[in-house]
C-alpha positions in Angstrom: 0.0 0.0 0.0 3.0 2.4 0.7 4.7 1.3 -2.4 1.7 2.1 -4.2 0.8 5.8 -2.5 5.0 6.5 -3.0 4.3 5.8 -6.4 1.1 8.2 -6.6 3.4 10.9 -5.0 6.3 10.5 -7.3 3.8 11.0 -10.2 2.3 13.8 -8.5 5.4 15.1 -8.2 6.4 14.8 -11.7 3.2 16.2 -13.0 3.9 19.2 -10.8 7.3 19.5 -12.5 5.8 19.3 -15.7 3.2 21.7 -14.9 6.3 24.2 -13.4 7.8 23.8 -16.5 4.7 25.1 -18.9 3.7 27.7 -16.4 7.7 29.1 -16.8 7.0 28.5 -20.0 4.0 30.6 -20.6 4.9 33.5 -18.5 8.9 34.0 -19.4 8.3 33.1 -23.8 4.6 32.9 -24.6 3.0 35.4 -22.8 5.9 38.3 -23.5 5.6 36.6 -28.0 2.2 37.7 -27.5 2.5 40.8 -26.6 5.0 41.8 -28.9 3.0 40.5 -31.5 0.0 42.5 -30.5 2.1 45.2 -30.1 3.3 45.2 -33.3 -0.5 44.7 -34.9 -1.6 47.7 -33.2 1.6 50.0 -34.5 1.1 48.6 -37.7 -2.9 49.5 -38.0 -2.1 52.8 -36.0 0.5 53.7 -38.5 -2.3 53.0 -41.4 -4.6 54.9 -40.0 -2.4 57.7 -39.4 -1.8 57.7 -43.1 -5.4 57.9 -44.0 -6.5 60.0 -41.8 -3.8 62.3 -43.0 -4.7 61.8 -46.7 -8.6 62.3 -46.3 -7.8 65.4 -44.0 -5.8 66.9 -47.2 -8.2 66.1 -49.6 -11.0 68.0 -47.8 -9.5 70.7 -46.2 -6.7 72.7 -48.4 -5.1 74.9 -45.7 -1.4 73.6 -45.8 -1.0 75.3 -42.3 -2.9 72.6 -40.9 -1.9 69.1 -40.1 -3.6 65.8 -38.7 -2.1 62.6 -36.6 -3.3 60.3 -34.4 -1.0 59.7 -31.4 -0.5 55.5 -30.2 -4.4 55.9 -28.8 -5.7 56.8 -31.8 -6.4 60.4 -30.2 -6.4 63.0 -33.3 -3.8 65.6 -32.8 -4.1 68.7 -34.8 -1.1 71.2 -35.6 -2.0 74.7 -36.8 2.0 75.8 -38.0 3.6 72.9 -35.9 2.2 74.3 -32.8 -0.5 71.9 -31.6 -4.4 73.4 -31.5 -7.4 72.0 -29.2 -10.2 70.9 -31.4 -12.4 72.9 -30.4 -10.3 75.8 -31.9 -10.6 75.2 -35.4 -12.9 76.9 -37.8 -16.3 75.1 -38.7 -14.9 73.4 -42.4 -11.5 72.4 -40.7 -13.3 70.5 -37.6 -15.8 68.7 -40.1 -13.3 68.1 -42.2 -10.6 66.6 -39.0 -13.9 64.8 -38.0 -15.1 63.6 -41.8 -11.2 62.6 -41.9 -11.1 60.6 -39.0 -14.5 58.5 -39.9 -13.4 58.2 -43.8 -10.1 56.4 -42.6 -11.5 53.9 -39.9 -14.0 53.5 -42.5 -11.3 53.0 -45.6 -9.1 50.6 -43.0 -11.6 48.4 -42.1 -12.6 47.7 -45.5 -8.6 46.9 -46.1 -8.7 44.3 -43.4 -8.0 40.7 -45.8 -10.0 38.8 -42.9 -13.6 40.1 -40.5 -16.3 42.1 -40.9 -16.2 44.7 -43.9 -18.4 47.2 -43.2 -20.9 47.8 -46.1 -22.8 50.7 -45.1 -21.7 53.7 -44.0 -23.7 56.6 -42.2 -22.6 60.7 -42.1 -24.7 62.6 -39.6 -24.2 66.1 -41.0 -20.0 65.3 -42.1 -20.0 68.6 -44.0 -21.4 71.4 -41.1 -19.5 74.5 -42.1 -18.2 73.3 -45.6 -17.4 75.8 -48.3 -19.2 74.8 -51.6 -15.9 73.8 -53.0 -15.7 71.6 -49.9 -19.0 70.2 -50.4 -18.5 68.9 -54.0 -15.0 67.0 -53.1 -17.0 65.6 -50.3 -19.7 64.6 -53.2 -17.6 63.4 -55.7 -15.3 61.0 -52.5 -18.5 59.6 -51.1 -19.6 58.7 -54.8 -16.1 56.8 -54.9 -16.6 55.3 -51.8 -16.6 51.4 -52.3 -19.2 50.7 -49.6 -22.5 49.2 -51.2 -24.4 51.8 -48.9 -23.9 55.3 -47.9 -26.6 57.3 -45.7 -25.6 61.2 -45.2 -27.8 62.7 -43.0 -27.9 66.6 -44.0 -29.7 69.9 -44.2 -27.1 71.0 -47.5 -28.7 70.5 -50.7 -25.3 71.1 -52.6 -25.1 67.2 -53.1 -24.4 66.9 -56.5 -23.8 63.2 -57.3 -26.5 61.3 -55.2 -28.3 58.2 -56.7 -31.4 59.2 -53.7 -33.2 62.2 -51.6 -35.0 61.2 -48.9 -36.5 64.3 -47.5 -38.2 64.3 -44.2 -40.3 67.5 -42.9 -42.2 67.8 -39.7 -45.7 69.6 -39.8 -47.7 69.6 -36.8 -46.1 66.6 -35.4 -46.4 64.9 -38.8 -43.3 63.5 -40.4 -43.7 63.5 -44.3 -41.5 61.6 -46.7 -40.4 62.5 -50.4 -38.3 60.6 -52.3 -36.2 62.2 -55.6 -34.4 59.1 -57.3 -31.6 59.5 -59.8 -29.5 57.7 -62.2 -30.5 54.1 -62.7 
């Protein structure tokens, strides 16, 4: 019977060896490779990102004074002349067009992704508040270029020129009333 719970014990005790040996295992190698891997995901989609949002932001706002980045949290930082400017200091056009910016690049890096969910629709609440007209046509004419199958733009501007449909809404006496204007197809 002692022979027999020795030999329990001596397995026990190489089972706890072995189990020693993984948990080193996992927390000096695997644990650290993973991180470093994740590490290096999220630098790698940061730095995209950056790069988009920095292209859409020069596409719809021309003022060569201003720049756009995202810092390592994805945090948009704005530079008027490499001084660094609070949001909530730009003009109406530049913060649409920092905010417009910032949804056009997630937008354009999630449809990158080779693997997972590709968004197909995409809605603007009022993306071009304060836009020049000038503004509101490049903002026509990139939406019409847009790859997603969908695009809603919620908007009082009627400076839309390439739209395929108007869906108007009005409010009487706590009515809603619908219109629809189709074009193209």
């Amino acid at each position: 019977e002692m022979k027999l719970e020795l030999k329990k014990l001596k397995q026990t005790k190489l089972d706890i060896n072995k189990l020693d040996e993984i948990n080193e295992w996992l927390n000096k190698y695997f644990i650290n490779t993973v991180q470093l891997i994740e590490d290096h995901v999220i630098h790698t989609i940061n730095y995209k990102f950056n790069e988009l949002f920095k292209e859409w932001f020069e596409l719809l706002v021309e003022d060569t004074s201003i720049t756009v980045r995202v810092d390592e949290k994805f945090t948009p930082i704005i530079e008027h002349n490499g001084f660094e400017q609070p949001y909530d200091e730009l003009s109406g056009g530049e913060s649409a067009g920092a905010a417009l910016a910032y949804r056009l690049a997630l937008n354009n890096l999630m449809r990158r992704q080779p693997t997972g969910f590709r968004p197909e629709l995409l809605i603007l609440d009022e993306p071009t508040n304060g836009f020049s007209p000038e503004q509101l046509t490049k903002v026509s004419n990139i939406i019409s270029n847009i790859e997603n199958k969908q695009v809603f733009i919620i908007s009082h501007n009627q400076e839309f020129t390439i739209l395929d449909q108007i869906i108007n809404v009005t409010k009487e006496n706590d009515v809603s009333r619908i219109q629809t204007q189709s074009y193209g197809d």
